[in-house]
C-alpha positions, -999 to 999 in steps of 0.1 A, spaced: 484 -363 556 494 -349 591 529 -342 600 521 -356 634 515 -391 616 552 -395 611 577 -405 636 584 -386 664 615 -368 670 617 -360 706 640 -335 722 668 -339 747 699 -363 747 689 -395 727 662 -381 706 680 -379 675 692 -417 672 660 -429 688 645 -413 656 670 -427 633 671 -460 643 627 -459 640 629 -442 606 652 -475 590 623 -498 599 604 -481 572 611 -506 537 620 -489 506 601 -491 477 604 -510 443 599 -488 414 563 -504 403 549 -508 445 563 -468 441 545 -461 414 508 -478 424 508 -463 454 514 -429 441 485 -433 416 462 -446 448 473 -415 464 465 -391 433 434 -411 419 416 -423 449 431 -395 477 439 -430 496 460 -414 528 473 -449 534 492 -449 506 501 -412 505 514 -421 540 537 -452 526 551 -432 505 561 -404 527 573 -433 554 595 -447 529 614 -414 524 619 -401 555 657 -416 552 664 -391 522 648 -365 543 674 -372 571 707 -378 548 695 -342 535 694 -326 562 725 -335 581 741 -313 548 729 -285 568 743 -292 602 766 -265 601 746 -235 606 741 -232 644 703 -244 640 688 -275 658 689 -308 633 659 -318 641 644 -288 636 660 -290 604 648 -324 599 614 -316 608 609 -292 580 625 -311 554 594 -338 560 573 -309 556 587 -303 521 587 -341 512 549 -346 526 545 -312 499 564 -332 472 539 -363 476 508 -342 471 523 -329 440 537 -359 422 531 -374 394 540 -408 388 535 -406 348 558 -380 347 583 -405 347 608 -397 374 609 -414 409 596 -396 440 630 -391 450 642 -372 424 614 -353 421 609 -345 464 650 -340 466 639 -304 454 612 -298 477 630 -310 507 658 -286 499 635 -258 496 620 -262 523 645 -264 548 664 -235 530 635 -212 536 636 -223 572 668 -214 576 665 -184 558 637 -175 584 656 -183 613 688 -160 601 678 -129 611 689 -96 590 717 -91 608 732 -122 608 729 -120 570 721 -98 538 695 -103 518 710 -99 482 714 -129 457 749 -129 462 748 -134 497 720 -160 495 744 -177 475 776 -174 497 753 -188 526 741 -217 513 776 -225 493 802 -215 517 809 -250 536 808 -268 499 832 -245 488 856 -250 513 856 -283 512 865 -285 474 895 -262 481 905 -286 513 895 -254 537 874 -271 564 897 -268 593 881 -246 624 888 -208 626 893 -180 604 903 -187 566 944 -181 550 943 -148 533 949 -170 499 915 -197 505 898 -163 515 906 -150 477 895 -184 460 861 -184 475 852 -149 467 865 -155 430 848 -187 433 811 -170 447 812 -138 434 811 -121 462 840 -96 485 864 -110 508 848 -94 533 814 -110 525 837 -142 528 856 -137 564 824 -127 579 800 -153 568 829 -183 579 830 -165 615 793 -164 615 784 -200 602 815 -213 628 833 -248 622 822 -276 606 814 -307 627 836 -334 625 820 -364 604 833 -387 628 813 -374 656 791 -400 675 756 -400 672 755 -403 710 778 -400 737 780 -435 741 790 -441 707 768 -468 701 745 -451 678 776 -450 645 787 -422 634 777 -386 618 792 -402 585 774 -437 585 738 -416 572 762 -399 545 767 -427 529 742 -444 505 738 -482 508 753 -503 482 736 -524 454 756 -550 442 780 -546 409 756 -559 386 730 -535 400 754 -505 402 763 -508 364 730 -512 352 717 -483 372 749 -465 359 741 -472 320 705 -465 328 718 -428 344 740 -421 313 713 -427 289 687 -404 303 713 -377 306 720 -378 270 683 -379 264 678 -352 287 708 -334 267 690 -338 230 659 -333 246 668 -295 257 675 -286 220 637 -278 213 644 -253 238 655 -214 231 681 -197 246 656 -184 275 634 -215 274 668 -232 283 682 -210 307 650 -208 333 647 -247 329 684 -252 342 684 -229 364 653 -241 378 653 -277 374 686 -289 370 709 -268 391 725 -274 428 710 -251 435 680 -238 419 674 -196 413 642 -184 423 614 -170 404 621 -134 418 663 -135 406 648 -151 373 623 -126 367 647 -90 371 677 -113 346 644 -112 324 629 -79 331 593 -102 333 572 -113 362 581 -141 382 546 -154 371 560 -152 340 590 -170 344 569 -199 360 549 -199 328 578 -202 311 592 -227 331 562 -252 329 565 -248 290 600 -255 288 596 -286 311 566 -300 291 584 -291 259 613 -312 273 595 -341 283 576 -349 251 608 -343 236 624 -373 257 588 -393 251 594 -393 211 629 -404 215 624 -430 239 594 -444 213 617 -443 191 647 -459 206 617 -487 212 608 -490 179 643 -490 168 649 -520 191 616 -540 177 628 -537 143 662 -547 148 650 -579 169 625 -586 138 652 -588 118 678 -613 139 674 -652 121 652 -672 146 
């Protein structure tokens, strides 16, 4: 499964929205087609489908990656790398896990382009300590929670929030803002000619219809309260490595996991695998028995 088997994103003026506009002739998929092609793909090694798979994602890649517009790198670049990580996610999922390939490639996508970016920030543009990671990757999210994305230097007050906010100095704060420079505007054109929409328009997820939404909605609230009785066969560390891991913004990594421990990152990833399995046939007895719960009450209604 090639990179070079996806759409092309070419260089120069026009590139960018040429690519877009290709990458929204892909369908999406329907849960079940999702699901059969993923098991053609993991059973049978079929490419075809691995490749259908990867096609129909490649929007998620994009809307992804235009979170990370703001530090001076090119977006295609960044673009380019977060397929990487999704063509990494569809080698490793597993469709009877029971999550959909987007959940479940979201994290690999991220990953990926973080480490790029990571890569391309040289030492001296930034530290290397967890804290700083942190205030790198968070800065712009920050600001915009406390209303602080104008252009230029940060008020003496916002400067204070964000540190308290991070963990981190003030000076970590003022120099990491001057460094990353201004957001771009979410109004901007896509092109010059402003025929291509705007920056926003790939922000914004399309619309079911209300019917959809609030089924989709009740469906959502249910599996997070699984999810939340699930994590009680967990212990306090189980529980700790699998949120920090699995269900934060943004996840720790196996080396800050392993000094909080005093173990080996090898350890942690033991640990982690564990947790998540014990998890999961948690949520598997429950749902059976939310399912047998439902039989029986339908048994008893009068015909």
């Amino acid at each position: 499964m090639a990179q070079t088997s996806l759409p092309v994103l070419a260089a120069g003026e026009g590139g960018l929205s040429r690519y877009l506009d290709e990458i929204r002739r892909f369908p999406m998929l329907e849960p079940q087609e999702e699901y059969m092609l993923a098991k053609r793909y993991l059973d049978y090694d079929d490419r075809q489908a691995a490749h259908k798979l990867v096609t129909s994602h490649l929007r998620l890649v994009a809307k992804i990656a235009m979170g990370y517009r703001g530090y001076g790198l090119p977006i295609g670049e960044v673009i380019s790398e977060g397929n990487v990580g999704l063509m990494q996610a569809v080698k490793r999922y597993d469709p009877e896990k029971g999550f959909r390939l987007a959940t479940y490639a979201m994290w690999w996508i991220k990953a990926s382009i973080q480490e790029y970016i990571l890569r391309s920030w040289s030492l001296v543009k930034m530290g290397t300590t967890a804290n700083q990671k942190r205030l790198f990757f968070n800065l712009r999210k920050v600001k915009g929670q406390i209303q602080a994305l104008e252009e230029g230097d940060l008020r003496p007050d916002q400067v204070a929030t964000i540190a308290e906010k991070l963990g981190v100095t003030p000076e970590d704060v003022i120099s990491m803002n001057r460094r990353l420079g201004g957001d771009t505007s979410l109004n901007a054109p896509l092109r010059a000619d402003s025929e291509g929409g705007e920056w926003q328009d790939w922000l914004v997820d399309d619309r079911e219809n209300q019917e959809t939404v609030l089924a989709e909605n009740e469906e959502l609230d249910q599996r997070r309260s699984m999810l939340k009785n699930a994590m009680g066969v967990l212990n306090d560390r189980e529980r700790r490595i699998f949120e920090a891991r699995r269900l934060a913004d943004d996840p720790m990594t196996l080396e800050d996991l392993s000094t909080e421990f005093g173990v080996s990152r090898e350890r942690v990833r033991q640990i982690e695998v564990r947790a998540f399995e014990k998890v999961q046939e948690s949520v598997r007895k429950m749902a059976a028995e939310q399912v047998a719960r439902t039989v029986d009450a339908d048994k008893r209604v009068p015909a």
